[in-house]
N, C-alpha and C positions, 0 to 999 in steps of 0.2 A: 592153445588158445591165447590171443592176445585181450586181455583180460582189461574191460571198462571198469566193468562195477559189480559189484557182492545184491544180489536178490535172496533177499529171506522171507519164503512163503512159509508163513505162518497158520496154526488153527490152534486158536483157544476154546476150550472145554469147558463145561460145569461152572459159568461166568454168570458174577449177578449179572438176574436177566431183566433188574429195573436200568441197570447201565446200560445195557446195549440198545435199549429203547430212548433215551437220553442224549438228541441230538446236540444241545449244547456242553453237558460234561464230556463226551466222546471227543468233541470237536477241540474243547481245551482239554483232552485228556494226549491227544492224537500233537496237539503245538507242543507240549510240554515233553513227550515223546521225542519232538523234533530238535528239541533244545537240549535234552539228557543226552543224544547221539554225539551231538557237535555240527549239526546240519543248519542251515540255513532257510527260515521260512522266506515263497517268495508269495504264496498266495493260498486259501485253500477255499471248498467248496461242497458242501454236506447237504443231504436228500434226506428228509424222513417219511417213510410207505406209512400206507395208510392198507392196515391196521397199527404193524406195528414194522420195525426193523429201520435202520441205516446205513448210508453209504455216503464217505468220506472221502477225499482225496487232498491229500499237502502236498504241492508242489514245491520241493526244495532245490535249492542253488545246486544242489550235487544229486538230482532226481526225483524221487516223489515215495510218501507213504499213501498207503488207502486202506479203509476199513469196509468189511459186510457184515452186518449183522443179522442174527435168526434171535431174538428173544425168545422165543418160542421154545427153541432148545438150548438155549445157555450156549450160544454158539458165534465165535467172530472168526471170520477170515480176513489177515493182515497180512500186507506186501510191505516190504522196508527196500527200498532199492535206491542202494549211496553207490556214489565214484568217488575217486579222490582216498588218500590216505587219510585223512582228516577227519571223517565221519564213523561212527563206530556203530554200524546198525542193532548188536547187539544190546547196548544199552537202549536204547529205544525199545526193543522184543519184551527188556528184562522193566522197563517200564512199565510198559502196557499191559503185560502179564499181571504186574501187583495192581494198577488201577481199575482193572477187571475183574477183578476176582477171581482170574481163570483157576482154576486145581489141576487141569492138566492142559499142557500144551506138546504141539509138536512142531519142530524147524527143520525144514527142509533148504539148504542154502543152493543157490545157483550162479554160475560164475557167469557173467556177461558180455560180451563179445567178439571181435571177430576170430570164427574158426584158422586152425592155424597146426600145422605138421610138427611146431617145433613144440618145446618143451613150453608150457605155463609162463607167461611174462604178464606180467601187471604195466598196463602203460597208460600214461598220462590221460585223463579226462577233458582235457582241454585243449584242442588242438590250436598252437601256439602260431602255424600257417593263416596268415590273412586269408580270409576268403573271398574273392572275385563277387563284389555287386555289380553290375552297371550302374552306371548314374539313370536315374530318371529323364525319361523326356519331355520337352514339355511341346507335345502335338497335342 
């Protein structure tokens, strides 16, 4: 595989369940996440259900975190997914682990992109090829 970016599907356990209901501490729990990594905030965007639970998304300069919440059962499902050497998802994971309360968590990491016969390469996030726009017309 020619390798983009590191995806770490996460699920945190037995998590206080006044936080995961807590659309503004989540939201600055989830920036501060983004900043423990080495990641770049570019924008984010948070839902709180009615009765209870949240969903989060951080769009960073090297891809995006997001959060689900289940208050109900002390339960968050988190997505870390960085490119770039530069970002280090696992601090973010080991963040949000302690600001949750979680007691038990589990990481499943996923290598991301394009399939490939040869061996593992890690290659650049940024493709340094100009891309073809056309100019705009003006009809």
């Amino acid at each position: 595989m020619k390798i983009l970016g590191r995806h770490l599907l996460v699920e945190y356990c037995e998590c206080d369940k006044g936080m995961l209901d807590n659309i503004a501490m989540l939201e600055t729990h989830m920036k501060d996440a983004v900043r423990a990594s080495g990641a770049t905030i570019v924008q984010s965007v948070f839902h709180r259900y009615n009765p209870q639970g949240v969903s989060g998304v951080i769009v960073i300069a090297e891809s995006h975190l997001s959060i689900h919440t289940w208050p109900e059962y002390g339960y968050a499902a988190v997505d870390f997914f960085t490119c770039g050497s530069s970002v280090d998802p696992y601090k973010a994971f080991a963040y949000m682990k302690s600001a949750l309360s979680s007691k038990e968590s589990q990481v499943t990491e996923v290598n991301r992109g394009m399939p490939s016969d040869t061996v593992d390469e890690v290659i650049a996030h940024k493709n340094v090829t100009p891309i073809y726009r056309p100019a705009a017309s003006n009809m």
